[in-house]
C-alpha positions as CSV (number, residue, x, y, z in Angstrom):
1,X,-4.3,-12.6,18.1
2,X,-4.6,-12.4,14.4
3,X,-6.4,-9.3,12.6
4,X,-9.4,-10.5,10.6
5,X,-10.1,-8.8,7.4
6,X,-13.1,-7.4,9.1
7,X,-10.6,-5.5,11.4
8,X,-8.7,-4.1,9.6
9,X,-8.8,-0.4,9.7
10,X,-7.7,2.3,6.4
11,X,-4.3,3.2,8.4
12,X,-3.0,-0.6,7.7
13,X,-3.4,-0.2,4.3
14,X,-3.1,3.4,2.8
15,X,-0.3,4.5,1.1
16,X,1.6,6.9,3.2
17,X,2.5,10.8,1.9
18,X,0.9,11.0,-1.0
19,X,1.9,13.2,-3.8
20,X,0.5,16.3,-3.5
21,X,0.5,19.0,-6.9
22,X,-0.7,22.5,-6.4
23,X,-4.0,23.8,-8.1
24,X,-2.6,25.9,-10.1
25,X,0.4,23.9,-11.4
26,X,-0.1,22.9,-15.5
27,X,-1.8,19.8,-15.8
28,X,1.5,18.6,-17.9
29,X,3.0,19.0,-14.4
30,X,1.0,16.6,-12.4
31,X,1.2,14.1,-15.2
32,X,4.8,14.1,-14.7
33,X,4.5,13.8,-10.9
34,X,2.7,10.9,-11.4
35,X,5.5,9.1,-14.5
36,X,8.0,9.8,-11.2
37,X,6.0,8.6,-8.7
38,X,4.4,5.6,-10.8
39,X,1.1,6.7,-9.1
40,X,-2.5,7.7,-10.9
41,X,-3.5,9.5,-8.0
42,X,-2.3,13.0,-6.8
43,X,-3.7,14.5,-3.5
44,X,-4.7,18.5,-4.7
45,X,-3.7,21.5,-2.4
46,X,-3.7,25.6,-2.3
47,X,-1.4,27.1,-0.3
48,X,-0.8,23.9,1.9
49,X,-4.3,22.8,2.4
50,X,-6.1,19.8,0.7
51,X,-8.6,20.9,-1.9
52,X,-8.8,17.4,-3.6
53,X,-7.9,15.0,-5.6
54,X,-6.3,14.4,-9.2
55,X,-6.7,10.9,-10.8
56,X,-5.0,9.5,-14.5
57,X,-8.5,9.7,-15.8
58,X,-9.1,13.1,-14.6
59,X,-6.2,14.4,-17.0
60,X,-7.0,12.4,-19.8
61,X,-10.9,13.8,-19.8
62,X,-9.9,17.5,-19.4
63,X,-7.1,17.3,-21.9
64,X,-9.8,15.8,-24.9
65,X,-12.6,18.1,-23.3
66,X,-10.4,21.3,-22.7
67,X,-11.3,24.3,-25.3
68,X,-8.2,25.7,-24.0
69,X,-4.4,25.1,-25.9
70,X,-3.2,21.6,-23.9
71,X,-0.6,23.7,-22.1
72,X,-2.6,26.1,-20.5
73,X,-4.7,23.4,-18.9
74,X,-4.2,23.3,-15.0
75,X,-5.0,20.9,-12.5
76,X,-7.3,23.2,-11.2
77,X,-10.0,22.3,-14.8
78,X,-9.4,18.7,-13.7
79,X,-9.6,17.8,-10.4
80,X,-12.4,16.5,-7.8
81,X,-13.1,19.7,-5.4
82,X,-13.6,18.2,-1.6
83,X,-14.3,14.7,-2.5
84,X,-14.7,11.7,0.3
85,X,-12.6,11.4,2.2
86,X,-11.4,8.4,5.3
87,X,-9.7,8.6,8.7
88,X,-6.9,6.4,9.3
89,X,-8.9,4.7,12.0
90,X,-11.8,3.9,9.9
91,X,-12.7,0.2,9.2
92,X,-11.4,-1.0,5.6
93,X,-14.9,-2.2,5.1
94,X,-16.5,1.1,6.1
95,X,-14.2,3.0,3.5
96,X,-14.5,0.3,1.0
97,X,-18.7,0.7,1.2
98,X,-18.5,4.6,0.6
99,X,-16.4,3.9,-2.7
100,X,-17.5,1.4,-4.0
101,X,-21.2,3.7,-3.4
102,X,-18.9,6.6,-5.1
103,X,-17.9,4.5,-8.0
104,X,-14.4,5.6,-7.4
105,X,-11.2,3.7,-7.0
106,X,-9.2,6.0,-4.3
107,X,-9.5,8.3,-1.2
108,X,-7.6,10.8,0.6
109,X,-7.0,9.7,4.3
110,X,-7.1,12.7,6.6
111,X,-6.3,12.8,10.2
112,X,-7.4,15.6,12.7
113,X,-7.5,17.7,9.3
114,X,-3.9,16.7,8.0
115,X,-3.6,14.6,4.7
116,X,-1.9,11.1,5.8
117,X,-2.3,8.8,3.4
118,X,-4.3,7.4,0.2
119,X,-6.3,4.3,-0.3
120,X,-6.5,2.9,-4.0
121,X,-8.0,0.3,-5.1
122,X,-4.2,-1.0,-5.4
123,X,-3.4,-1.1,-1.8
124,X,-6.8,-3.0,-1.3
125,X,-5.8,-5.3,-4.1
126,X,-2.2,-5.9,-2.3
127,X,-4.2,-6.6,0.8
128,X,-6.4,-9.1,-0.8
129,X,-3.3,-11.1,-2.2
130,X,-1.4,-11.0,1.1
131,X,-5.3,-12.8,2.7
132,X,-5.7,-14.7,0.2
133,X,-1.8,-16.1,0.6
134,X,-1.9,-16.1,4.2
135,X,-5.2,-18.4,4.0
136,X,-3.8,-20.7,1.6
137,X,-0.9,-21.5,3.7
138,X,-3.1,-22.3,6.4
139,X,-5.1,-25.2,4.4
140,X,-1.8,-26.1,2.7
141,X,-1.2,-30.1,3.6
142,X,2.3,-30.9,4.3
């Protein structure tokens, strides 16, 4: 049996482990993390439990907002406090209607409390491509 796109559930398609950067670390820090890690998104955490998330944008606006000297800025002035999040067995489509309602382009994927995994609009994206392949090799005539 073949999974529709319908069926498809947020485990299938999250990014595993995200990168996580403390609250209090510099903001210069998690910028970093993310150059390494060629992400833009960085789960948040205090003392080992999720507090929320840390996006490219997020830096940027806090570094041209900040009243503070650049390296004083932490990620705890810039990131989203407890935003939405999905469960690994949620439908794609249920998790892709809440942020597309947000207007935001990622979510933390939390099982039975634990952070598991992130969807971005990138893993979505590399979904699509793999559909819309998969489909065209179908109606291909050999």
């Amino acid at each position: 049996m073949t999974t529709t796109s319908s069926q498809l559930q947020v485990g299938a398609v999250m990014t595993e482990n995200p990168v996580t950067v403390d609250v209090h670390a510099p903001l210069s820090d998690a910028s970093r993390l993310m150059d390494i890690h060629d992400c833009r998104h960085l789960a948040v955490t205090e003392s080992d439990t999720l507090v929320g998330i840390l996006s490219s944008r997020d830096i940027l606006l806090a570094a041209n907002a900040a009243e503070k000297e650049k390296q004083d800025i932490t990620v705890g002035d810039a990131y989203i406090a407890y935003p939405y999040h999905a469960s690994p067995s949620d439908s794609l489509v249920k998790a892709l209607d809440s942020m597309m309602g947000l207007h935001i382009s990622s979510t933390l994927v939390v099982d039975d409390g634990k952070l598991v995994g992130i969807l971005t609009t990138y893993d979505v994206c590399r979904v699509l491509r793999d559909l819309l392949e998969d489909a065209s090799e179908e109606t291909e005539i050999v």
